[in-house]
Steps between C-alpha positions, in 0.01 A plus 500: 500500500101493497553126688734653709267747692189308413701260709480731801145481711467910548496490092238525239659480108332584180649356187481783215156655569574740170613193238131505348510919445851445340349269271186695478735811410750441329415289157825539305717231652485127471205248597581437866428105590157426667431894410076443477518320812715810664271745375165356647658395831589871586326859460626634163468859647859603748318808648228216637787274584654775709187534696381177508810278542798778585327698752243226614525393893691131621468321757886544548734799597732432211357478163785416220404607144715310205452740199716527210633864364380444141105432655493873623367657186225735423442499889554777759809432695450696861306130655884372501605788766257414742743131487803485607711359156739265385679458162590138446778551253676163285791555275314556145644209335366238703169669520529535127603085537227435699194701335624338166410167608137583513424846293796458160682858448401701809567883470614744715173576647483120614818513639373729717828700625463837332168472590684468902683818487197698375328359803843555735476864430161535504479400875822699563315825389202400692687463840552167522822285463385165370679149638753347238559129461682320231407133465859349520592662773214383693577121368864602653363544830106500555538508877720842492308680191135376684632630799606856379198510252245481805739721721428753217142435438401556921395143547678214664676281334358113546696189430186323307613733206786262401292154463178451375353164382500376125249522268232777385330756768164643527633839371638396197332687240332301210772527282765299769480177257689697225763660704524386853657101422812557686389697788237238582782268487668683779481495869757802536724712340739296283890557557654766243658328262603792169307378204600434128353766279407360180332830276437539137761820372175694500375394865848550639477913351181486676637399849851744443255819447319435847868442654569820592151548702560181638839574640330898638218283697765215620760761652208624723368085571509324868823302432514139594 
């Protein structure tokens, strides 16, 4: 999705400004891979990120933010409804699948879903109904989910957000060698095709628990 609208010429993208204060800020948790590197590449401090990187000026009208739900800790959350929002939502077990692969037994924090509806209703209470999308069902039909995404979000929708060329991009944050190999070996988004879920009996609990907040966030998602 970051390609996608960094894709688009009226769009500026940031890839996780916050990473380096989750790291910072949270110690118990697992070594995350090229974490030194992380941490000196970014301000360790969220409340300067905020002002220096979240509420900083771009040469663009559109400014896309990639952040991840378990990164906004020990930070104040009212910079986010100033932004217009959307929750990027993945059936748990194939996040759980994927994060595996890099970081071994993830928890429910890393899966990030809970974290979603906590989120969900905070911008409900604050006035603001956030934008759902559910990775599959924009694999299903990019065109049609890009299409009603923008609709939602006030901007036009722009047919560069469906191709982009292969290989790493100038946003990428530092850590893209460690988890970005298949997106830089894409040029679009792929055809869904329903992957085989292969979990340990103690992953698979994992991914069942966060089912049910899945399935609250997916009812509400732009369907493909």
């Amino acid at each position: 999705m970051m390609y996608s609208f960094g894709n688009r010429p009226d769009t500026s993208v940031v890839d996780e400004p916050l990473y380096a204060h989750f790291l910072y800020h949270q110690q118990n948790r697992p070594a995350h891979p090229g974490e030194e590197e992380i941490l000196q590449s970014q301000a360790n401090d969220g409340n300067e990120v905020v002002k220096s990187v979240l509420q900083a000026d771009y040469p663009t009208p559109i400014v896309l933010f990639k952040q991840m739900t378990h990164h906004l800790l020990a930070i104040d959350w009212s910079f986010i409804l100033a932004m217009k929002n959307i929750l990027l939502i993945r059936n748990p077990a194939e996040i759980i699948q994927s994060y595996a692969k890099v970081i071994p037994n993830p928890s429910m924090e890393d899966v990030g879903i809970t974290k979603q509806k906590v989120l969900y209703d905070f911008l409900l209470n604050n006035g603001q109904q956030p934008v759902i999308i559910d990775t599959n069902e924009v694999l299903k039909n990019p065109t049609k989910v890009l299409a009603e995404l923008c609709h939602q979000l006030s901007i036009p929708f722009d047919t560069s957000m469906l191709q982009w060329e292969a290989g790493p991009r100038k946003e990428d944050g530092i850590w893209a060698p460690y988890w970005y190999q298949n997106v830089h070996r894409s040029t679009g988004f792929q055809p869904y095709e329903k992957k085989e879920i292969q979990l340990s009996d103690e992953l698979m609990a994992l991914a069942q628990e966060a089912m049910p907040v899945y399935e609250f966030l997916y009812e509400k998602a732009i369907m493909g």
